[in-house]
N, C-alpha and C positions, 0 to 999 in steps of 0.2 A: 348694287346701288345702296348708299346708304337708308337705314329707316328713317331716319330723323329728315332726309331730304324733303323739300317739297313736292316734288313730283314724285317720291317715291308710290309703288304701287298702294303698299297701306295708306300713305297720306291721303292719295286720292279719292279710297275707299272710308276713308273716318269723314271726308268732307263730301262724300256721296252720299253716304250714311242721313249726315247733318243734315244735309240739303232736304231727302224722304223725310227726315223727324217734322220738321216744319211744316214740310207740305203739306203731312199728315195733322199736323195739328189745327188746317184750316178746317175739319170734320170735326174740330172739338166745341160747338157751339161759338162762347162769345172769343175764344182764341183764333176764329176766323179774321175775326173784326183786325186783331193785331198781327195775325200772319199775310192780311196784304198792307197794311201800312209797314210793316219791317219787313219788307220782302226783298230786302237788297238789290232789287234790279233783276231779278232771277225770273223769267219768265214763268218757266216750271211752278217751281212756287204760285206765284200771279193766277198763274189759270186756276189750282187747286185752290188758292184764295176768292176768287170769286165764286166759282163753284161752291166751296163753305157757306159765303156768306150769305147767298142767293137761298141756299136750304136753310141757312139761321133763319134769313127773312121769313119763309112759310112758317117757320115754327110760332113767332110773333101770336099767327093766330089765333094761338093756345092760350095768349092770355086776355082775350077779349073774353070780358065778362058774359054771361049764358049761351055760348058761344064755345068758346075754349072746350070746353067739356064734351059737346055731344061733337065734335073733331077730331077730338084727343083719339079715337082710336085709329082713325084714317091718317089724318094728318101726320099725329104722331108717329104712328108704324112707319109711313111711307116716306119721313123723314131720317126715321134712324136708321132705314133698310140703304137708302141713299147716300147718309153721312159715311155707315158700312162702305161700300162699294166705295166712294171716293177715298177711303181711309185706308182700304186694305191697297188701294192702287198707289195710294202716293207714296206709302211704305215699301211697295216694292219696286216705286221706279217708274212708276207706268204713268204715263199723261192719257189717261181715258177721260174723256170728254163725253157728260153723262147728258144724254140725248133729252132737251126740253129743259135741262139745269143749264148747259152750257148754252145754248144763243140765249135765251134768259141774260146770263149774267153775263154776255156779250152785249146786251141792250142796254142793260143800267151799267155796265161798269166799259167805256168807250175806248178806254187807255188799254196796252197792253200790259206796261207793269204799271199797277195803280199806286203802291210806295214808291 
């Protein structure tokens, strides 16, 4: 089969690819915010978008004046160890549904694709 085809084997793989870059980008703070409104409809995506935005949301905390600080090491850790795991999974494909993040952000976000 041609490479250049659409359904060739590489085509599908550069558009598998694309598909994890995104997902994974909903683990990159405010790039959550824009990987579920640009989510094309892509379920996949959508879930790793809520999931993002749900851990943006705790991060919030950090900026509440005397407050933010004495959190910063709980919050924040427990934030980035989380962004991790969602980021290293969307990257590789995997729809892991991170236990107390997900029905979380199945409570505030009701839609299944919310772009």
């Amino acid at each position: 089969m041609d490479e250049d085809h659409p359904f060739s084997v590489e085509a599908l793989k550069k558009v598998e690819k694309r598909r994890n870059r995104k997902a994974a980008m909903s683990y990159l703070w405010l790039f959550s915010v824009w990987s579920m409104l640009e989510n094309g409809g892509d379920a996949f995506v959508a879930m790793h978008a809520k999931q993002g935005v749900t851990i943006t949301l705790f991060t919030a905390v950090l900026f509440i004046p005397n407050l933010g600080l004495d959190l910063l090491p709980f919050v924040g850790l427990a934030c980035l160890f989380l962004y991790g795991i969602g980021f290293y999974a969307a990257i590789k494909g995997k729809e892991i549904k991170i236990p107390g993040i997900w029905e979380l952000s199945t409570k505030i976000f009701k839609t299944q694709y919310v772009g």
